[in-house]
C-alpha positions as CSV (number, residue, x, y, z in Angstrom):
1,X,-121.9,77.8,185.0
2,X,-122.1,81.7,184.9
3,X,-119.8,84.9,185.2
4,X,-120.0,86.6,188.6
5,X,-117.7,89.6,189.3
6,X,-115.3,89.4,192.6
7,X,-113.1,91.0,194.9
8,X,-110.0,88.7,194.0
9,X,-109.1,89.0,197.7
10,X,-111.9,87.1,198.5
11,X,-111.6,83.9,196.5
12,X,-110.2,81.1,198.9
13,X,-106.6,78.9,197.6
14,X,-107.9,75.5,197.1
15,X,-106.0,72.3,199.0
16,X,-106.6,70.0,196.6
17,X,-104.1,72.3,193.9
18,X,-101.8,70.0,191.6
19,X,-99.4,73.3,191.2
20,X,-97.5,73.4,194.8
21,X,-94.2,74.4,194.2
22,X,-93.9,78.2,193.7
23,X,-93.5,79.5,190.3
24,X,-90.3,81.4,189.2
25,X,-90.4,85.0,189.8
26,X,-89.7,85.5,186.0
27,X,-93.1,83.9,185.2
28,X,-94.7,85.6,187.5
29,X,-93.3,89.3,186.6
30,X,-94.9,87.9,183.1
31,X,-98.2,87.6,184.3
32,X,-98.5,90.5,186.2
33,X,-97.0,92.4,183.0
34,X,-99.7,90.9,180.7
35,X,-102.7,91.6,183.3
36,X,-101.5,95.3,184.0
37,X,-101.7,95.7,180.2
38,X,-104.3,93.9,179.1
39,X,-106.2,92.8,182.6
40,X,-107.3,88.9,182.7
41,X,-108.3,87.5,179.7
42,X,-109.4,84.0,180.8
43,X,-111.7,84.1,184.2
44,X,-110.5,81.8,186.9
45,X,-112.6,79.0,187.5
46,X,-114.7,78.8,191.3
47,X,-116.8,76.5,192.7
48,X,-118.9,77.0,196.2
49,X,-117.6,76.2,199.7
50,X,-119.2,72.5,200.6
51,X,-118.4,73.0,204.5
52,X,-120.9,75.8,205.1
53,X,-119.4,78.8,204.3
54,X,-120.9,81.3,201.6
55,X,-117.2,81.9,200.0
56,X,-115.7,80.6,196.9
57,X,-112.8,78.0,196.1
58,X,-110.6,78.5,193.1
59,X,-110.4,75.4,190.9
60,X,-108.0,77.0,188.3
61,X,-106.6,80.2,188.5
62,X,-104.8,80.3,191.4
63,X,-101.6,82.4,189.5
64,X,-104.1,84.9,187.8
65,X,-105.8,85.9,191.3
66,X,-102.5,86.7,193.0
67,X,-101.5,88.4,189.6
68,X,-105.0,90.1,190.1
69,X,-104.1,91.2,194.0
70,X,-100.2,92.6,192.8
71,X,-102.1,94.6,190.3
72,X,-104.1,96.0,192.7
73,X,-107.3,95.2,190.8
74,X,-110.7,96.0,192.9
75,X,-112.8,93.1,191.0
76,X,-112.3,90.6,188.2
77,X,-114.8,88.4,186.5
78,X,-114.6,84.5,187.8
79,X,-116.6,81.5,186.4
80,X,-119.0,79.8,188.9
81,X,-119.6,76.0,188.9
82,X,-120.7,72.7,190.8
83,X,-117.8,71.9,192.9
84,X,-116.8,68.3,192.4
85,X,-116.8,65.7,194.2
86,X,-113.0,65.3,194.5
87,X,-112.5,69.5,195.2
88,X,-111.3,69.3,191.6
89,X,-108.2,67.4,192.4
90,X,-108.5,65.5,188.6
91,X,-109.1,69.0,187.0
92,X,-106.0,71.1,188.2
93,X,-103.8,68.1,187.6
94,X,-105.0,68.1,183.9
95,X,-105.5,71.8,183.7
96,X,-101.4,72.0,184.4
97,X,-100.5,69.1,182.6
98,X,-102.5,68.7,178.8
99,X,-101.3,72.2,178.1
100,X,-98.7,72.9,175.1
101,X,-97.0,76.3,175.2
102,X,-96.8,78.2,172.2
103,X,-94.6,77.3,169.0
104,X,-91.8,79.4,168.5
105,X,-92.9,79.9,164.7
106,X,-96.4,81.3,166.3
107,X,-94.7,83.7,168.7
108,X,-92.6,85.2,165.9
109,X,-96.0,85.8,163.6
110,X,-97.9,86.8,166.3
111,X,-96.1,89.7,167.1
112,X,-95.7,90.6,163.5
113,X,-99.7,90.6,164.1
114,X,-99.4,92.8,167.1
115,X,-97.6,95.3,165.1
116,X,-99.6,95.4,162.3
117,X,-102.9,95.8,164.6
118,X,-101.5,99.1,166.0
119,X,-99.2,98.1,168.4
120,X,-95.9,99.6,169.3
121,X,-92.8,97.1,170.3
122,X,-92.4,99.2,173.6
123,X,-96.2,98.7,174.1
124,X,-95.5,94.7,173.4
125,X,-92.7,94.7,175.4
126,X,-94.3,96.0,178.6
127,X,-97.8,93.4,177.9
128,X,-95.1,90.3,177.7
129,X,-92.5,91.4,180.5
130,X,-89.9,91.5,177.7
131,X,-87.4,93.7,176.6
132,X,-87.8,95.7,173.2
133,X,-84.2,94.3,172.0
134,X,-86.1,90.9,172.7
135,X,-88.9,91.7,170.6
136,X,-86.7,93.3,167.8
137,X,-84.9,90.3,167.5
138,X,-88.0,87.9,167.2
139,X,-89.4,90.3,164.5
140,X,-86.3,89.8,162.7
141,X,-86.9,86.0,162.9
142,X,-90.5,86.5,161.7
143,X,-88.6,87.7,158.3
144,X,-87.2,84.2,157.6
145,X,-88.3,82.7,154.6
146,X,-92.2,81.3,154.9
147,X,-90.8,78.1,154.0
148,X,-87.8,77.1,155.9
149,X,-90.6,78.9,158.9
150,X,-93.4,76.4,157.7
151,X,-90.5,73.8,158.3
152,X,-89.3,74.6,161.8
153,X,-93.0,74.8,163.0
154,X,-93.0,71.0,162.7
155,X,-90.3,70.5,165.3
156,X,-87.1,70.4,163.1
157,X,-85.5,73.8,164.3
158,X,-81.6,75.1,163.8
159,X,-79.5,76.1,166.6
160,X,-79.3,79.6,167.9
161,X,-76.0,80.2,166.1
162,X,-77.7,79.0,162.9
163,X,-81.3,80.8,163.0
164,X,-78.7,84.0,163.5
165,X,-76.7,83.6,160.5
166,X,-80.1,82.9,158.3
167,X,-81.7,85.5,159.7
168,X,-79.3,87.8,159.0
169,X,-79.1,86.8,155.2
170,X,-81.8,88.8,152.4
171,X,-85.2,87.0,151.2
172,X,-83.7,86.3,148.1
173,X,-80.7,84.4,149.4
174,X,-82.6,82.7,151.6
175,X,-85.0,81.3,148.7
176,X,-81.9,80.0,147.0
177,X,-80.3,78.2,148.9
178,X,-83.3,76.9,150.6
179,X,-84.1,75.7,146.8
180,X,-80.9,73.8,146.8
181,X,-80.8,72.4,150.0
182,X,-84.4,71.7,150.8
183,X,-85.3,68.3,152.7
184,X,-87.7,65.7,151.8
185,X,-91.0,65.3,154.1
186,X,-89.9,63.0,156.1
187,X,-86.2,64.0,156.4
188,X,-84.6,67.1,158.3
189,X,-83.3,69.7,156.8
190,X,-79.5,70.3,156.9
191,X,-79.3,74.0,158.6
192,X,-75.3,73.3,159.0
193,X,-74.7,73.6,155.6
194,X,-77.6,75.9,154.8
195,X,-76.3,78.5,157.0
196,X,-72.9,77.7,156.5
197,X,-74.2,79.2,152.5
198,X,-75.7,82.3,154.1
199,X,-72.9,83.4,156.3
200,X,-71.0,86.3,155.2
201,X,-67.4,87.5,156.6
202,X,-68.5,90.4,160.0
203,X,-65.8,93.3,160.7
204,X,-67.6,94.5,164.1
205,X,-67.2,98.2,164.8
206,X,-65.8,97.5,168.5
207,X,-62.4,96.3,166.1
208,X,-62.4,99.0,164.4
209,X,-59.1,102.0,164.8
210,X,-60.7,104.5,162.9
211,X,-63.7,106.9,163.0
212,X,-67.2,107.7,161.9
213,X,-64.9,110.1,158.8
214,X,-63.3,107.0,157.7
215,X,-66.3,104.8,157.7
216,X,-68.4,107.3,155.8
217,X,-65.8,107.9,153.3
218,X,-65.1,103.8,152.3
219,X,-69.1,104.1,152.9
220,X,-69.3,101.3,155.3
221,X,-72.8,101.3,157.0
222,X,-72.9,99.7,160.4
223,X,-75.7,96.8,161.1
224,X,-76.4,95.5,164.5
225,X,-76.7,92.5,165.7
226,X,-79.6,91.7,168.0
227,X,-78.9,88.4,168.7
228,X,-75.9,90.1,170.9
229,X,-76.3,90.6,174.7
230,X,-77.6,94.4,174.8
231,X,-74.2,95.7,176.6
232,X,-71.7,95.0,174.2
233,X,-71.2,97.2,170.4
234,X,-72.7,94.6,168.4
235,X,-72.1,96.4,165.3
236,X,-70.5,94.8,161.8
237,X,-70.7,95.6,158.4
238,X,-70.0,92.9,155.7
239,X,-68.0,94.8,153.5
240,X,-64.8,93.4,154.1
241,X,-62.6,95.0,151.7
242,X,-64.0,99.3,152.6
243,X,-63.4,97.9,156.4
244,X,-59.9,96.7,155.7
245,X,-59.5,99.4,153.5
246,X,-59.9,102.2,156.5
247,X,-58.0,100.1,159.4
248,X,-54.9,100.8,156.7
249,X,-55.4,104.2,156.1
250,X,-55.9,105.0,159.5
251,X,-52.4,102.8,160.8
252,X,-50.5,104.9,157.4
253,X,-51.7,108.4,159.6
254,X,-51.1,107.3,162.7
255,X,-47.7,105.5,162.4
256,X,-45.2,106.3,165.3
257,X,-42.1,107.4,165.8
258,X,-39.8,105.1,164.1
259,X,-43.3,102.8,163.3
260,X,-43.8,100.9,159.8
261,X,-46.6,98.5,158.5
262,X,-45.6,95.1,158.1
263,X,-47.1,91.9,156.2
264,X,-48.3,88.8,157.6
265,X,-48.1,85.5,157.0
266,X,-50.4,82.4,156.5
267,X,-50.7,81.9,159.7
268,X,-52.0,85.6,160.8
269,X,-48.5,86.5,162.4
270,X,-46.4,89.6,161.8
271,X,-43.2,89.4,159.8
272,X,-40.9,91.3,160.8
273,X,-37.6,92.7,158.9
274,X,-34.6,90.5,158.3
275,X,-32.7,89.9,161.6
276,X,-35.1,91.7,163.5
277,X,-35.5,90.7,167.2
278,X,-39.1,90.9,168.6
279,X,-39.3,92.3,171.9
280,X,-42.0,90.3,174.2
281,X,-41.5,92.9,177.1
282,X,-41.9,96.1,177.5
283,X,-40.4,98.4,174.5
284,X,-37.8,101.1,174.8
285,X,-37.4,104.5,173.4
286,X,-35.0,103.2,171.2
287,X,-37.0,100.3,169.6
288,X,-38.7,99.7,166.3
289,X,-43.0,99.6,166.4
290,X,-44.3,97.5,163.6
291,X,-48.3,97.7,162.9
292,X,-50.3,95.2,161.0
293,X,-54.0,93.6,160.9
294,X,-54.7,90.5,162.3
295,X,-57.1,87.8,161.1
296,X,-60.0,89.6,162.4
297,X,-58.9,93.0,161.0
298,X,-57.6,94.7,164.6
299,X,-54.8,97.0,164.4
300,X,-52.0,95.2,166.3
301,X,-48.2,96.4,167.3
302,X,-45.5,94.7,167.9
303,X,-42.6,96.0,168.6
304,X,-38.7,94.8,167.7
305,X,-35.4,95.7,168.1
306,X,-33.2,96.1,164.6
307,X,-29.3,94.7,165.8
308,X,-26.4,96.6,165.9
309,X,-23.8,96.9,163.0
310,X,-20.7,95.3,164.2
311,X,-17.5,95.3,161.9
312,X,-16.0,91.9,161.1
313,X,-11.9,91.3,161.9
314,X,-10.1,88.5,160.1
315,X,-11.3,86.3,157.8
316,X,-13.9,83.7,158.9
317,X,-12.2,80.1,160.7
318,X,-12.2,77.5,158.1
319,X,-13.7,73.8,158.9
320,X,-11.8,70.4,160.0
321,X,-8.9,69.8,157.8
322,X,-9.7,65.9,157.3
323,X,-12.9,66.8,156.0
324,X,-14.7,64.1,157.9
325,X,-18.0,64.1,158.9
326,X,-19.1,63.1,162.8
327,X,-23.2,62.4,163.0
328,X,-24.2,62.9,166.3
329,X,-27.3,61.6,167.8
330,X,-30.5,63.7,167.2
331,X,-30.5,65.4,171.0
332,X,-34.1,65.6,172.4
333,X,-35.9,69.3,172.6
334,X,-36.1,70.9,175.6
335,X,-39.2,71.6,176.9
336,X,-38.6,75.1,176.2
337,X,-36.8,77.1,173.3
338,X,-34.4,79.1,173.1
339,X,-36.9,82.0,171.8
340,X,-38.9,81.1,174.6
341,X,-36.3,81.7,177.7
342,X,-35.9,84.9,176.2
343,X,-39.6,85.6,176.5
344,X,-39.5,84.1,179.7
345,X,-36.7,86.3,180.6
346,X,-38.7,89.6,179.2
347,X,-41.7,88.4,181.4
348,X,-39.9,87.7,184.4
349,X,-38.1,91.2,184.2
350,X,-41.3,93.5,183.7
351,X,-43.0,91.4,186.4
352,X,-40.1,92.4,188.6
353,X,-40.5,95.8,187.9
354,X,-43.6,96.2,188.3
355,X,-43.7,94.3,191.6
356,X,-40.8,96.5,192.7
357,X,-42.8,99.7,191.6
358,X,-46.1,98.7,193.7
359,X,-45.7,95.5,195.6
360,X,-46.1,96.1,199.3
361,X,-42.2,95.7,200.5
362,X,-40.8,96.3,204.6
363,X,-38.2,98.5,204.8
364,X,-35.4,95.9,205.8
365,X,-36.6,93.5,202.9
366,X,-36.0,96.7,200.4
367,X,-32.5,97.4,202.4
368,X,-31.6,93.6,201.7
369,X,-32.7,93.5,198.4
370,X,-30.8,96.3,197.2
371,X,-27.4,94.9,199.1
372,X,-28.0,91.4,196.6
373,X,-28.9,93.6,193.8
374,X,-25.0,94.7,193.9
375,X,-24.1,90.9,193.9
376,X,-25.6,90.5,190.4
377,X,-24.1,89.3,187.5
378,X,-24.5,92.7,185.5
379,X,-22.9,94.9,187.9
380,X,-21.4,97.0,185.5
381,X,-24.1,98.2,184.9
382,X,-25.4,97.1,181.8
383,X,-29.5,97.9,182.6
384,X,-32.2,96.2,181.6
385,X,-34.5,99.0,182.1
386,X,-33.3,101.3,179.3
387,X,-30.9,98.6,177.2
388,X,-28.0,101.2,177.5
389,X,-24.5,100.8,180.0
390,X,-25.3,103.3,182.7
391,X,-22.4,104.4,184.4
392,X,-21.7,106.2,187.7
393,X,-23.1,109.7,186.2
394,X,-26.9,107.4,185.8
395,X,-26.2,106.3,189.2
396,X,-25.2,109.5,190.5
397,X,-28.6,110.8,190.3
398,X,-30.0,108.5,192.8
399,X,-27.5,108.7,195.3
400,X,-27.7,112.8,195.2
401,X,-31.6,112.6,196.2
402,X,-30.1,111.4,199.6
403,X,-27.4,114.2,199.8
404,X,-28.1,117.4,201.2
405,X,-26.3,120.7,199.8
406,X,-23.4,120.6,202.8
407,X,-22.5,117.3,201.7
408,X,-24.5,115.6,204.5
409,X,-26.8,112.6,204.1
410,X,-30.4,114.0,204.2
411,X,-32.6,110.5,204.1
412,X,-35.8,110.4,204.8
413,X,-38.0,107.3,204.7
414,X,-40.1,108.3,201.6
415,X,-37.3,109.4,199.5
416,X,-35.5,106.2,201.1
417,X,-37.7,104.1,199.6
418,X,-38.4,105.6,195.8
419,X,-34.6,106.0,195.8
420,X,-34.5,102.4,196.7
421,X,-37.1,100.9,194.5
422,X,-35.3,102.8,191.2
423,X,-31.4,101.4,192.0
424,X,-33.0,98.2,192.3
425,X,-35.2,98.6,188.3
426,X,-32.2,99.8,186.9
427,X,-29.9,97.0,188.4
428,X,-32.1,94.0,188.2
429,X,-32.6,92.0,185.4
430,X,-33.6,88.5,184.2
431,X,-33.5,89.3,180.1
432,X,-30.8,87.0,178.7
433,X,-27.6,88.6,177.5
434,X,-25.2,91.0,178.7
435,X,-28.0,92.5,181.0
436,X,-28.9,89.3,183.0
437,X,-28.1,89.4,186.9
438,X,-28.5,85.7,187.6
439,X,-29.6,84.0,190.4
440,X,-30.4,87.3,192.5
441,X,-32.6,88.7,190.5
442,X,-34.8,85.7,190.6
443,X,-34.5,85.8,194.6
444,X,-35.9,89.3,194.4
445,X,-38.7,88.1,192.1
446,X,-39.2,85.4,194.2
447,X,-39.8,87.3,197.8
448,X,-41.1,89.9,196.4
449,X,-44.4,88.4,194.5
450,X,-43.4,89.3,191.4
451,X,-44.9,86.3,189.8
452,X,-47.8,87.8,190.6
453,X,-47.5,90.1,187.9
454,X,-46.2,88.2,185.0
455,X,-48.5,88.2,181.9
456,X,-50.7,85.7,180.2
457,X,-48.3,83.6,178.9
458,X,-51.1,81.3,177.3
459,X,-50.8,83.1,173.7
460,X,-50.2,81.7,170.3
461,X,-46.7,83.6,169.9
462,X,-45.3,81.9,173.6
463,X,-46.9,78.4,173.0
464,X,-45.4,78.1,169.8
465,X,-42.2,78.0,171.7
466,X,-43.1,74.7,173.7
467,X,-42.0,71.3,172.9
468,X,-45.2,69.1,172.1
469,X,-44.5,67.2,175.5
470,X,-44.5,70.1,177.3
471,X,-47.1,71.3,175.0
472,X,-49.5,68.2,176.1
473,X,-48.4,68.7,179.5
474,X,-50.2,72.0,179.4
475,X,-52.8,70.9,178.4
476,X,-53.2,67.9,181.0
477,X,-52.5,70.6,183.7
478,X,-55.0,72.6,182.0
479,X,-58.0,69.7,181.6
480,X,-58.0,70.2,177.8
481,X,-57.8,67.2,175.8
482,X,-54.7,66.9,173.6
483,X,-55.1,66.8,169.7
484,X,-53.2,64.9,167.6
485,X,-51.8,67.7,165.8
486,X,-49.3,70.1,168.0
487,X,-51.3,72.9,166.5
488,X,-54.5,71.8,166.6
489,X,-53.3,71.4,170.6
490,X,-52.0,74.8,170.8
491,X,-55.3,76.5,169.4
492,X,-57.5,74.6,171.8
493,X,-54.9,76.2,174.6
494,X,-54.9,79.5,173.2
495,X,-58.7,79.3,172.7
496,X,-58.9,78.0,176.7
497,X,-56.5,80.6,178.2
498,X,-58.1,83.3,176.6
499,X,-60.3,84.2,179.6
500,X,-57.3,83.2,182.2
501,X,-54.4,83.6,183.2
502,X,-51.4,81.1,182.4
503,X,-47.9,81.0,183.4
504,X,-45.5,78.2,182.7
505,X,-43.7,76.8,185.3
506,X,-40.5,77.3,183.7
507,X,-41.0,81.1,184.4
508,X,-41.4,81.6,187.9
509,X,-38.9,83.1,190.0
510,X,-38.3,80.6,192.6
511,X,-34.1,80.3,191.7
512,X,-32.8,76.6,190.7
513,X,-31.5,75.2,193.9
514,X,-28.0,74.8,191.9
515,X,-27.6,78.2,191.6
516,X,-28.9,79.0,195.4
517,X,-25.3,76.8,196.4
518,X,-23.2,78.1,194.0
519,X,-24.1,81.6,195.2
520,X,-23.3,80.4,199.0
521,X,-20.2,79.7,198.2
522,X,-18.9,83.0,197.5
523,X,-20.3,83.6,201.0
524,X,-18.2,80.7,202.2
525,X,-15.1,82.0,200.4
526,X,-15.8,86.3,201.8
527,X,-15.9,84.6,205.6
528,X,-12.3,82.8,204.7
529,X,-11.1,86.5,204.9
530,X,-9.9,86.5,201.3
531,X,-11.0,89.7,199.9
532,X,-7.8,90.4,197.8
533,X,-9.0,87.0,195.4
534,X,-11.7,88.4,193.0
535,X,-14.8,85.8,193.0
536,X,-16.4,87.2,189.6
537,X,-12.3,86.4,188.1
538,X,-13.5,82.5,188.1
539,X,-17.3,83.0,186.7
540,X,-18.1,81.9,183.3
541,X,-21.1,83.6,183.2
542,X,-20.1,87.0,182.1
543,X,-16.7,87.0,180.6
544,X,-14.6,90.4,182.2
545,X,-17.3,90.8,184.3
546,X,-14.8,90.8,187.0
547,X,-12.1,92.6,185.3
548,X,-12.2,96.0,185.9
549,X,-10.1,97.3,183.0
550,X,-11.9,95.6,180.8
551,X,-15.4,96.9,182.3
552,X,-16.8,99.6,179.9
553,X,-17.9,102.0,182.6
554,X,-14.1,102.5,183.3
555,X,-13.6,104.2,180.3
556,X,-16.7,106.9,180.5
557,X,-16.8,110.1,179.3
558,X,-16.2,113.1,181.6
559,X,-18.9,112.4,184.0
560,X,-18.6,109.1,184.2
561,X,-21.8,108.1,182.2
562,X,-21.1,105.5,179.6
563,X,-24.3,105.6,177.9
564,X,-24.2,105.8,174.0
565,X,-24.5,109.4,172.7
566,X,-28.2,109.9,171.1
567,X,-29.9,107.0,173.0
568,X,-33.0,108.4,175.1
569,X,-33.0,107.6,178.4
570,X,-36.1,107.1,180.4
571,X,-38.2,110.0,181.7
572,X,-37.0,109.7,185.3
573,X,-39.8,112.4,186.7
574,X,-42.4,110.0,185.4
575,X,-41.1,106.9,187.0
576,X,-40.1,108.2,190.2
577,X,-43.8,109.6,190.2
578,X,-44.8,105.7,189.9
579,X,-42.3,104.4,192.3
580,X,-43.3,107.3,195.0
581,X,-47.3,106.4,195.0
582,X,-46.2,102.4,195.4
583,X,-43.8,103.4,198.4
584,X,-46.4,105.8,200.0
């Protein structure tokens, strides 16, 4: 055997090669990585042609020659021997089998090595085809304790999420509780409960509210996490109490308008002032914002609406007069709670807005959706845009961008449609209460798309709303095994629809048929030519709803508008803005 130097292009691939199948272009970019930097460092191995020819045939090496060629290297060094009688058939297979790659443990120390021989990480990084984070994050795992190291290097290593938490603890804690929880020679060592001792409580930068002032002033220094993908802030800081300590500064300073900070409870959810109504939809001007930290030390909002201050007449009924007591049977839950058709009607109404602010809609669709809106339940109209009565001088304001200065109607089909697509946001409604417009306004929803634009709905705060029937029936829908506590089911939900998108059935648009023939017969009854017979008079829906001395509007001010003095009313200029670039 001796060392000949070569023109790698002019070694011959041998037949006989165990290795067939192409190698992955990740190990490839490796080896040409390491033989750009370094060049080869073992020789291929070449034997003689047999069949005449004054060539040679590569018996193992086949990877570093092509390597060689990509690197565009003029000569290499090869080692010449006998060829064999099988073309090295036996060799090739053993020479890609009896190989062990490199321990973990050695990989770690051996770049420690690197670095203390002179070399740079970005220097190591471009001889391995790795990235520097890569090689900062294996020099952090070099730092682990020597023992609990001399320990994984005999096969008995901790998951990813484990090696991450111990090596992210000090030497000196690491010594401990390796001290207490070391293993026996022939028994593995329990990394659960040995990292479960070294983890420490991480407030991450990407949840923090407040800035690099606030940080340096509660002296929080930011560490980060290498064992995080490279694109994401993978900063924390262990000190709980100066993180928690900023977030609540910063929410005293930047409290809104009629904002205040409220407590939690056990369970990590806001509590809001007595007989305070949380609003799941979209807040008005008018409503309360309540700011608080969550389990993980985010800033969070929520917003509520405080009720009105009604005076009390009379004195309150008093009870039976036999004193008798009737049991009733227990009556089974509904699926869904009261609390929760009021969410449900919050979602369904800002998914009807929206869809009416930017869903594609034809003209004669818009034209027949704004005649139903008018059949609604909350004609008055008691809004469920602003939460106020608008009267005729709200309504007035539509109806004049159609009206030229002679008196004349001056429509065009641009202003047609935003004028259009704000009667219908102001009119519409699926909130319960006074502002609710029935059946129509989920036939709007319906052809419109607008379930398309409800919310998540798979949050803690909705779920909590379900039966635990309709709870597990989620969850069967959903492919996630039930638990046999309701809650432990509703965190494994909340946990799965975290990265989609649920909507419960019970909040779509598509109307109840029930309701679709109750509203036909009032058609019925307007083709029997009775107009002077007042439908709304025999709907129990809304009572005076169809009494017009009793309807508020009737007794507005001057110009007609009955909304309360002192409420703010939405900024119109901004909305029509929105509504004009959906109808373009």
């Amino acid at each position: 055997m001796h060392l000949i130097t070569i023109d790698p292009r002019a070694l011959n691939d041998n037949p006989d090669d165990a290795r067939q199948t192409k190698t992955s272009p990740q190990s490839d970019a490796l080896l040409l990585a390491t033989v750009k930097a370094v060049g080869i460092i073992q020789p291929p191995v070449v034997s003689p042609q047999t069949n005449g020819g004054n060539g040679y045939v590569i018996q193992a090496g086949h990877r570093r020659k092509r390597a060689a060629i990509a690197a565009d290297l003029a000569e290499i060094q090869v080692l010449v021997k006998d060829p064999a009688v099988d073309n090295g058939a036996m060799q090739s297979m053993v020479e890609n089998i009896a190989r062990e790659p490199l321990n973990p443990i050695d990989q770690w120390r051996g770049i420690e090595r690197l670095v203390a021989l002179g070399w740079t990480e970005e220097a190591i990084g471009v001889a391995l085809a790795l990235p520097v984070r890569q090689i900062r994050k294996l020099r952090l795992l070099a730092n682990v304790l020597a023992a609990m190291l001399d320990h994984m290097a005999l096969g008995d290593m901790p998951n990813e999420q484990q090696l991450r938490t111990i090596a992210a603890a000090s030497l000196d804690e690491q010594k401990e509780v390796w001290k207490a929880n070391k293993p026996k020679k022939t028994e593995r060592a329990d990394w659960y409960n040995i990292a479960r001792a070294l983890s420490k409580t991480r407030m991450f930068a990407k949840d923090a509210s407040f800035g690099d002032d606030l940080a340096s002033a509660y002296g929080i220094e930011w560490v980060e996490d290498l064992f995080a993908p490279a694109d994401q802030d993978s900063r924390y800081t262990t000190n709980v109490e100066a993180f928690l300590g900023a977030q609540q500064e910063w929410m005293t300073v930047n409290l809104p308008k009629k904002g205040a900070i409220v407590d939690v409870n056990n369970w990590g959810q806001p509590e809001l002032p007595k007989k305070a109504e949380r609003v799941y939809g979209k807040p008005s001007k008018s409503d309360h914002v309540g700011m608080y930290l969550d389990r993980e030390g985010k800033v969070q909002s929520v917003a509520y609406r405080m009720p009105e201050e009604k005076k009390t007449k009379g004195t309150a009924a008093s009870g039976g007069s036999d004193g008798s007591a009737v049991i009733d049977n227990p009556k089974a839950r509904p699926d869904v709670t009261q609390k929760g058709q009021d969410m449900i009607g919050d979602f369904r109404t800002d998914a009807l807005h929206d869809a009416l602010s930017r869903a594609p809609i034809e003209d004669d669709t818009l034209m027949g959706l704004l005649v139903i809106a008018f059949a609604g339940l909350n004609v008055r109209v008691d809004s469920g845009a602003s939460d106020t009565v608008i009267g005729p001088g709200r309504l007035r304001r539509h109806a004049a961008r159609l009206i030229s200065d002679d008196g004349k109607l001056d429509i065009t089909m641009e202003t047609l449609r935003v004028v259009a697509r704000s009667m219908l946001i102001d009119v519409l409604s699926c909130r319960r209460g006074m502002s609710n417009s029935g059946v129509v306004s989920r036939i709007a929803g319906d052809t419109i798309g607008a379930d398309g634009f409800l919310p998540n709905m798979g949050s803690e705060d909705f779920l909590l709303r379900l039966s635990r029937q309709a709870l597990e029936a989620v969850a069967k829908d959903a492919n996630v095994t039930p638990r046999q506590k309701v809650r432990e089911t509703r965190a494994e939900l909340v946990s799965h629809f975290a990265e989609d998108r649920f909507v419960h059935a019970s909040a779509l648009f598509a109307p109840d048929p029930a309701d679709i023939i109750n509203l036909k017969k009032h058609g019925e009854v307007f083709d029997k030519a009775e107009p002077d017979k007042d439908s709304l008079s025999n709907d129990a829906d809304l009572d005076g709803a169809g009494d017009p001395d009793g309807d508020p509007v009737s007794e507005a001010t001057d110009d007609g508008d009955a909304t309360e003095a002192g409420v703010d009313e939405p900024d119109l200029d901004e909305d029509e803005r929105a509504y004009g670039i959906a109808a373009e």
